[in-house]
N, C-alpha and C positions, 0 to 999 in steps of 0.2 A: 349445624346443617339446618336450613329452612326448608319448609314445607311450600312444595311445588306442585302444578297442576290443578284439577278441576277442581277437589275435593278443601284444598287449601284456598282456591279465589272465592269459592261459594262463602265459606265460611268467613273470611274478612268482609264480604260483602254483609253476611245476615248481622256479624256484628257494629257494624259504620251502619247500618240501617238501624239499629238496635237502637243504637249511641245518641244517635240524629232526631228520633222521634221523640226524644225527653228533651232537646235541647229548648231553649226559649225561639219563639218565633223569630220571623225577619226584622218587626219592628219591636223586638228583645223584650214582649208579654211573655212569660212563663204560661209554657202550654198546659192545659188541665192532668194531662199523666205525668208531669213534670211537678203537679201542683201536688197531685194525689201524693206522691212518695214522698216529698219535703215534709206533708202535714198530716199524714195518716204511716210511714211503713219506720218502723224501728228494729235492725237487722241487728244490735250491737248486745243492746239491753236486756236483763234478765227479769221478772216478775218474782215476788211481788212489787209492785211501782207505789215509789210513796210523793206525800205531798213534793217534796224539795226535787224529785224528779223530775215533776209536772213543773215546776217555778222554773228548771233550766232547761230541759227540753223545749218548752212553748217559745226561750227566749233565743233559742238557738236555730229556732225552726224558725226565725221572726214572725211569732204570732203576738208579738206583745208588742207590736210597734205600728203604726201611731197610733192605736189601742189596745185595750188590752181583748181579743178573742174570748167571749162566752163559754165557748165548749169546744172541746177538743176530743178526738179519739186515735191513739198510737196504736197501730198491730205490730206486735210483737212475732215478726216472720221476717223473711226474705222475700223480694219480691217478686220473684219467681213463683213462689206458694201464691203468691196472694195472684198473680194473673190467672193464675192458672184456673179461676174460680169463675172467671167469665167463660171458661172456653170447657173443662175434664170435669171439675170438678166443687163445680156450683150447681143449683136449678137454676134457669129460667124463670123470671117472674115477670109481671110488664114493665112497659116504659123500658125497654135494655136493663134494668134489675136484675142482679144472678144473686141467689142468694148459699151460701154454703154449706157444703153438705157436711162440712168437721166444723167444731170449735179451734179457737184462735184466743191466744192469753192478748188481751186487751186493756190497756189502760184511760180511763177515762177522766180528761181532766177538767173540771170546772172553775170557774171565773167566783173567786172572793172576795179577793179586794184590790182595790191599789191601795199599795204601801209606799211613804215618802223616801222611804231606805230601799227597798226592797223590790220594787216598783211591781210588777204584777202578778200575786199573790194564787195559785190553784189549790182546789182537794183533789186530789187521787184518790178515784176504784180503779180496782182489778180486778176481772171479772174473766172468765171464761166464756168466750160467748161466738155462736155461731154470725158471721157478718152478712152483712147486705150493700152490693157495692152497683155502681151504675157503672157499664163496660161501654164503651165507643171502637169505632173503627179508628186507628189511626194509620196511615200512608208508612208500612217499612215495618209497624212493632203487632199488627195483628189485632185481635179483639182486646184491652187493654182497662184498667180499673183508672177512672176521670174524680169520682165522689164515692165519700161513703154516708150511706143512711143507717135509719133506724128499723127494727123490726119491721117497725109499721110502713117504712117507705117500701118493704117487699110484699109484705100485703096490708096495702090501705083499706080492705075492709075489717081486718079485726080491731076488734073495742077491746078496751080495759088491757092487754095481752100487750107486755113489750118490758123494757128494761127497769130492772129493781130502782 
């Protein structure tokens, strides 16, 4: 039996709009909320994150092509959690900056070497750490997470204060 009536069209509607706003543009650029979850939301992965995690996830998420990406950071949520921080359950900071109000198990991966086997090479932390993300409107998905910063991109004027 399928579902019929208002309560059924609304709801295929919210989700074809959902679907639609991560898709890549008309001329097939990957849109910034599309960019966000490929290279910052990891929904599968358990913590703690170790080095070899960082080597296939980066290579998987193509951060390792046609160089190898400096720095990286995976959240370890779904991305429902993680929207949700522009809109319930972040502050407000400037510049569209929300920053959040819970900690997020996070892994952060750094750029070591190129290896001639191995080709591009990360250290893994895992940190616990509350995030700071920049939210946009987008057409159909709502207030929506585009980038993610550092402490200091939620507030640019603290000194010395930010990640170990």
């Amino acid at each position: 039996m399928s579902p019929r009536g208002p309560r059924a069209a609304v709801l295929l509607m919210f989700l074809m709009l959902t679907l639609m706003s991560s898709w890549p543009t008309a001329d097939g650029r990957e849109t910034q909320y599309a960019k966000f979850q490929r290279q910052h939301i990891d929904e599968l992965s358990h913590p703690p994150f170790s080095d070899a995690y960082c080597n296939t996830r980066m290579k998987k998420q193509k951060m390792t092509t046609p160089k190898c990406k400096d720095f990286n950071t995976f959240i370890y949520s779904d991305l429902a959690t993680v929207k949700a921080v522009c809109t319930r359950t972040g502050t407000k900071r400037p510049n569209n900056r929300y920053y959040s109000n819970d900690s997020f198990s996070v892994a952060d991966c750094k750029f070591i070497r190129k290896d001639p086997r191995q080709g591009c090479v990360y250290k893994a932390t895992t940190l616990s750490w509350r995030i700071c993300i920049t939210c946009e409107q987008v057409q159909g998905a709502g207030l929506v997470p585009v980038h993610y910063g550092s402490y200091k991109g939620c507030f640019p004027s603290s000194q010395g204060w930010g990640r170990p």
